[in-house]
N, C-alpha and C positions, 0 to 999 in steps of 0.2 A: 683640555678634557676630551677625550674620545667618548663618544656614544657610538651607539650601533642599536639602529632598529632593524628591527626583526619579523618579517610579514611572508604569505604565501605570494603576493603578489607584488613586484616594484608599484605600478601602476595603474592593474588593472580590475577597475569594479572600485568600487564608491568608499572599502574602507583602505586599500591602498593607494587612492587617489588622494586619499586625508594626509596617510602616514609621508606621504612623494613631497605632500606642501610643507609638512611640520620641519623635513630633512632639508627643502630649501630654504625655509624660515632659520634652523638654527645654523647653515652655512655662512647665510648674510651675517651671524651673530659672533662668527669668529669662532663658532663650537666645530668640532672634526668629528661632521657625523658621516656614518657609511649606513648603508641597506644590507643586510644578510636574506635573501628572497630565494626564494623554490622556482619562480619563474619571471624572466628578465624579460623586457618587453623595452626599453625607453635604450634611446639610442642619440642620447644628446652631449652640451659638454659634462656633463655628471655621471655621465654611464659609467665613467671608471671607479666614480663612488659607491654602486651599486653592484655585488659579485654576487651571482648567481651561485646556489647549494646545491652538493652534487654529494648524494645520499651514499656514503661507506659501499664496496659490493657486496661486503657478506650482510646487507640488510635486507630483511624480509620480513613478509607482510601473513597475518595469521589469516586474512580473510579478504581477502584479494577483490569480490566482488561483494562486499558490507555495504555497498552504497546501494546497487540493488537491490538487497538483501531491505533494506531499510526501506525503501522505494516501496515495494512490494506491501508492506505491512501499515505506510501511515493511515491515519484515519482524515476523516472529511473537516477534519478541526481546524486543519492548515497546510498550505504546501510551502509554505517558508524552511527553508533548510533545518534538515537534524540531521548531524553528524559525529561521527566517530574516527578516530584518527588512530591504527593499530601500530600504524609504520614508525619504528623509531628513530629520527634523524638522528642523533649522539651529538647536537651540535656542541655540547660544551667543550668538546675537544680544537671546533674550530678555533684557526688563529685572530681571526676578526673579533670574536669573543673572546677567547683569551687574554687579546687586546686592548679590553675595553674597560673604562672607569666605571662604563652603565649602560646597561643592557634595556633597551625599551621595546617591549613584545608590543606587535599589533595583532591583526586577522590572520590568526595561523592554523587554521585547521587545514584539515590532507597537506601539511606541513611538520607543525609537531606533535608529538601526542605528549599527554598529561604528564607521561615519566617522563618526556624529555624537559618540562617546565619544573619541573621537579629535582631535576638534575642541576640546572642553572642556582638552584640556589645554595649549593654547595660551593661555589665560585668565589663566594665571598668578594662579590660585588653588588650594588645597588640592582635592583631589577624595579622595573616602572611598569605596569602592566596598562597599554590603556585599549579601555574597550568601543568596540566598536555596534556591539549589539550585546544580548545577554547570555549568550555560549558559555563565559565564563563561569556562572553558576548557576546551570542548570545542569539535568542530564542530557546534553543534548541536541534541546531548540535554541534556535537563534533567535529568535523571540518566541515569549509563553501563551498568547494566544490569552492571556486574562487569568489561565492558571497559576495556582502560588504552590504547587508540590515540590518547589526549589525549597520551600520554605522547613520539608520533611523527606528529604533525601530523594524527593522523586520514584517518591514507591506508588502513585496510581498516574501517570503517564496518559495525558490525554492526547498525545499527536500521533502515538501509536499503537498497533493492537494487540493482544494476548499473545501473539507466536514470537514474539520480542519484546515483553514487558521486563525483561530482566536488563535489557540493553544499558537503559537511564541511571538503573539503578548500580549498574555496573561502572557505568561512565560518573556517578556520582560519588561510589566510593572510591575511584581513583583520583579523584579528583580530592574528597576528603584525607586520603594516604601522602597523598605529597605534595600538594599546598601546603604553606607556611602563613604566617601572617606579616614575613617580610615580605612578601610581594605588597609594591603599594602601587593604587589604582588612578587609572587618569578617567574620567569620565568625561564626555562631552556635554552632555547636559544631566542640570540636578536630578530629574526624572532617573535614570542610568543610575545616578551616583547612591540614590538612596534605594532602590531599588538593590544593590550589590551589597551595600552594608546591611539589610537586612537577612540577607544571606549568609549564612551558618559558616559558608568558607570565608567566608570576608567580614566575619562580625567584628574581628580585632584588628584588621587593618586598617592604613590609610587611606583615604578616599580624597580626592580632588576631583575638584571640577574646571575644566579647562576647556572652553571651544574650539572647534576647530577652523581654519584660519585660509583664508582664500589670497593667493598672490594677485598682485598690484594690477596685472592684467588684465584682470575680471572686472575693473571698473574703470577700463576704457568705454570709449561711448560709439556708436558708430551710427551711422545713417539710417532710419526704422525704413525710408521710403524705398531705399536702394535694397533694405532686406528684403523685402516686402516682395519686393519686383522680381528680386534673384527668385523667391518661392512661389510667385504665381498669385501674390494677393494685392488688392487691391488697398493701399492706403490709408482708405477711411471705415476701414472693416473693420470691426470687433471680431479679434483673434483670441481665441481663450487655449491654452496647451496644457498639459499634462505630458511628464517623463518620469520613469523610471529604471533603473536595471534592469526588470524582469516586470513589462509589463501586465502578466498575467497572475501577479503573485496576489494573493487574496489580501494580506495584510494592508496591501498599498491602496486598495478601496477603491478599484475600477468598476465595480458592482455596481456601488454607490455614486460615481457621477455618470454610469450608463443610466440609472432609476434617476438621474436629478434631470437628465437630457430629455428622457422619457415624461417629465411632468413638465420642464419647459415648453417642450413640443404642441401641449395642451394650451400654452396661450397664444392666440391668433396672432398677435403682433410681434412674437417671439418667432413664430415658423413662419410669418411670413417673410420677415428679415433672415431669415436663415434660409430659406428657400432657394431667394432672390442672393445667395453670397456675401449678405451686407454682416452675419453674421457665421464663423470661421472654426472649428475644434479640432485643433493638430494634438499627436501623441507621435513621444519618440521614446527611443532604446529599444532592449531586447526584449523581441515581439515572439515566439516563438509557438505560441499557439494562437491560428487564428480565431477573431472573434466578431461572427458577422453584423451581429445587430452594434458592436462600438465601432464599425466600419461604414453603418447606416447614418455614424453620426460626424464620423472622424475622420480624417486623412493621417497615414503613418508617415512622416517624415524620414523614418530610417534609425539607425542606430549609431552614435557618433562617439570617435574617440578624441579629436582634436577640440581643445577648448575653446579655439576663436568660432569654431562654427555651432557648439553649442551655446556660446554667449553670442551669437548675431541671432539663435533661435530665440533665445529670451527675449531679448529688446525686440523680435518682432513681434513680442506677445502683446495685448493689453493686460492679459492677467494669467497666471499662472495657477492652477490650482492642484494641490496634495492633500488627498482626504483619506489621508492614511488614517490605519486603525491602531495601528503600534508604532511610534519610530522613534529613534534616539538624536539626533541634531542632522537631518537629512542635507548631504549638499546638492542636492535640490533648489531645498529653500535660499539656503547662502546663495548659490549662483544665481538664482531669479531676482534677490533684492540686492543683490552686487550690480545687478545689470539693467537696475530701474526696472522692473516688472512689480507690481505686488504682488503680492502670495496668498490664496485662499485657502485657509483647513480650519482641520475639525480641531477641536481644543482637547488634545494626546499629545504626551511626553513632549518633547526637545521643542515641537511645536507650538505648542499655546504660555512655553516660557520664553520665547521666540519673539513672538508677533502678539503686539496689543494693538487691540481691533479698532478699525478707525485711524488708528497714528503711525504703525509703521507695516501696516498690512491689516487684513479681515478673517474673524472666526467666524465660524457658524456657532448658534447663539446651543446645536445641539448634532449629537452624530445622526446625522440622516439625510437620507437622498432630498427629503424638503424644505430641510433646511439651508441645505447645501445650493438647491436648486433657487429658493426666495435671496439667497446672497449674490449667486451670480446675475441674476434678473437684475437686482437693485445695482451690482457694482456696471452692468451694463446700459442702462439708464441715467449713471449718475458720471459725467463726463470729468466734473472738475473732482469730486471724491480720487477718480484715479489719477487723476494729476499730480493731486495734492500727494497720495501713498506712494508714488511713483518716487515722487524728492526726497520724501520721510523713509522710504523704503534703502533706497540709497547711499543715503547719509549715517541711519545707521549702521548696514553693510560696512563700511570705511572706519568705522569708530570699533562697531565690536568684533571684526573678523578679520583685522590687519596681522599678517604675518610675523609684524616684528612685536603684539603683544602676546600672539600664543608661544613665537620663541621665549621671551623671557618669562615670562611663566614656567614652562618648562625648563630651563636652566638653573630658576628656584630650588627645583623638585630635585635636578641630577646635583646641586650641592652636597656634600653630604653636612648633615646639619648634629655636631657633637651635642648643643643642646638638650636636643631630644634623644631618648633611650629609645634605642629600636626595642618592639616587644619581641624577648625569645621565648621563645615556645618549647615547654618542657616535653620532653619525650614520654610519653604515657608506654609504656612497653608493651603493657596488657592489650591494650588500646590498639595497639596499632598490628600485635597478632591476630585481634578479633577482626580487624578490616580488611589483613591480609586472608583469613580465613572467607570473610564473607565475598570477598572480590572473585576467589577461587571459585566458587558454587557457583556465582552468576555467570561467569566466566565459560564453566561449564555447559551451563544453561544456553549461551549464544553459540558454541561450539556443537552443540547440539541442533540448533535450530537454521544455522550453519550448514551441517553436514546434510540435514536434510533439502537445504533451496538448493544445495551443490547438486543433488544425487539427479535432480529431477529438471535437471539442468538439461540444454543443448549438449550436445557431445563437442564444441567447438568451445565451449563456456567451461566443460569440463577439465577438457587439459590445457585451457589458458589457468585453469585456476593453480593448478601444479606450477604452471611454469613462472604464472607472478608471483608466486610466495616468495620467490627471490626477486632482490631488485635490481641485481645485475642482470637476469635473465627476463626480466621484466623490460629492461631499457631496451636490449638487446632485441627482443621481438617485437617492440614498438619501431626499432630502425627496420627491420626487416618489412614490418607491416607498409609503412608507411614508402618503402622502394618497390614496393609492386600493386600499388593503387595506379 
């Protein structure tokens, strides 16, 4: 069986670091899987499984700077990514696809756009979609911030403001124009999974739930003392960390253990141990807006691509905590209870189906910085509690996130199963003029609001924007760019 996953990224960022383990997972399984990715990064013995996509030269792009364009107009509701993808790679013509018994798409935005997912199912091959966040169906966001306008086409758009309210709505009748209901879904956690079938494009599809899977590596054990020493701390110190991709993203809830640090600080015997270094709060990943008052509380440790030095950061934690506000099965968490830390959050999505409090990690009993703050006081008082979650943390880690049971699960999935009658989906004709019709207007709409961020643009923005519409001349002035820095 040939697979071929499909991602913007080999391995880089949180959901191509998922899709890198799942491609090692079904290698050990005897499955011949390859990478189709936009940008190659991994340089090991598997790189020749991985071939980087190198976009047709007559492709071009209707709106060259839409990211800014998007930038410009969100609202204060969230800065979690919304994106739009106009470029169309044509990959169905690739031979790697071509190739394939099963096509399994991961995190592809500024990768493929909607009609090129659309195209794939013409193939008449299995296609596996699994999600990494909620992109899939919405207009848009990569998480909805609590909104359910997924639920109605995305016609009142709370992440962004009236100069682009048509954007979502654009993105969601494309989305409704060429999804199928043969696209079937991988979700990581139930949260994900029901959340997509409640969704209008995905009411008649298949939905699975399947975690995602941390290799053998991650639950080597290594010296905490010798870590400790390598970073500057002392042994018997209560180290408490926080990491993210993007530490500054609001969804991830750094607000919330700034306000939980900030009530700590209020018990004497809390700052005076913190004072004195007996108590410790690291934060790592991409830091990229500073933040003075989580710097009053915190040491940044840096941003890390290699896993042995993120799993020696965890084991030098006592506790980890993610107090995220949305998230879908963070590996985060995986890596921290792979690596004996326990994990402290808020009871949201992938999270609180995760971790049951007390036995293989701690919730807060409610979202808020007080609550938050009363867990980690008690989980720092109470020495043998982390002990104990420490072993329970770990044990489960090994049991539910072993690579070789998210491969065969997935090897389930790429069977094809004569059993069951895939649902086809009858072609409404009327139906799909009225969406081509309605795609057009909105269409319109962004081309308009479009022309005008263009006009009033830099003059160096302006005739880049001529020149990207092509993506041969696109590459081409990025090499040029990039030989006279």
């Amino acid at each position: 069986m040939k697979v071929t996953l499909v991602g913007t990224n080999d391995r880089s960022g949180g959901a191509a670091r998922a899709m890198y383990r799942l491609h090692l997972s079904l290698l050990s399984q005897g499955i011949e899987s390859r990478i189709l990715c936009l940008y190659k990064s991994t340089n090991d013995i598997h790189s020749n499984e991985i071939i980087k996509y190198n976009y047709p030269i007559l492709s071009h792009q209707k709106f060259p700077f839409l990211v800014d364009l998007i930038e410009e107009n969100r609202t204060p509701v969230s800065n979690t990514l919304f994106s739009y993808t106009d470029l169309h790679a044509n990959i169905e013509t690739h031979p790697l696809i071509l190739d394939s018994d099963v096509i399994n798409l991961h995190w592809t935005n500024f990768f493929l756009s909607v009609k090129d997912i659309g195209k794939l199912l013409y193939l008449n091959k299995k296609i596996i979609w699994t999600l990494h966040d909620e992109w899939a169906y919405t207009g848009g966001c990569h998480y909805t911030s609590g909104c359910n306008e997924f639920l109605n086409n995305c016609k009142n758009c709370i992440q962004v403001n009236s100069n682009i309210t048509s954007l979502p709505e654009l993105l969601f009748l494309e989305k409704n124009n060429n999804y199928s209901n043969d696209i079937e879904l991988v979700a990581p956690s139930n949260w994900l999974a029901k959340k997509a079938k409640t969704s209008p494009l995905f009411k008649n599809s298949r939905v699975h739930v399947i975690a995602n899977s941390l290799e053998s590596d991650w639950f080597l054990r290594f010296d905490k003392g010798l870590i400790r020493n390598k970073f500057g701390f002392s042994s018997n110190c209560f180290v408490v960390g926080f990491g993210a991709d993007s530490i500054i993203e609001k969804r991830k809830g750094i607000s919330y253990l700034i306000e939980a640090f900030r009530i700590l600080m209020l018990d004497q015997e809390w700052k005076s141990a913190f004072e004195s270094k007996e108590i410790v709060f690291v934060f790592f990943g991409n830091y990229s807006d500073r933040n003075i008052e989580l710097e009053n509380f915190a040491l940044h440790l840096g941003s890390f691509s290699d896993d042995r030095e993120i799993s020696e950061i965890y084991q030098m934690l006592d506790l980890f905590v993610i107090p995220s506000l949305e998230d879908n099965l963070p590996n985060t968490m995986l890596e921290s209870m792979a690596s004996s830390t326990p994990v402290l959050g808020f009871p949201v999505g992938g999270i609180s189906e995760t971790i049951c409090h007390n036995e293989n990690g701690f919730l807060t009993d409610s979202i808020s910085a007080n609550s938050l703050a009363k867990e980690i006081y008690r989980i720092w008082k109470d020495i043998s509690v982390r002990e104990k979650i420490s072993e329970m943390a770990y044990r489960f880690a090994q049991n539910q996130f072993s690579s070789g049971n998210q491969a065969k699960a997935y090897i389930k999935l790429f069977i094809p199963n004569s059993e069951a009658l895939r649902y086809q989906e009858e072609i409404d004709f009327v139906n799909k003029e009225n969406l081509r019709s309605a795609i057009n207007q909105k269409l319109n709409h962004i081309r308009t609001a479009y022309s005008r961020f263009i006009s009033k643009a830099e003059l160096k923005k302006r005739i880049l924007n001529i020149l990207f519409k092509s993506k041969f001349l696109n590459i081409l002035m990025q090499k040029i760019i990039s030989r006279t820095k």
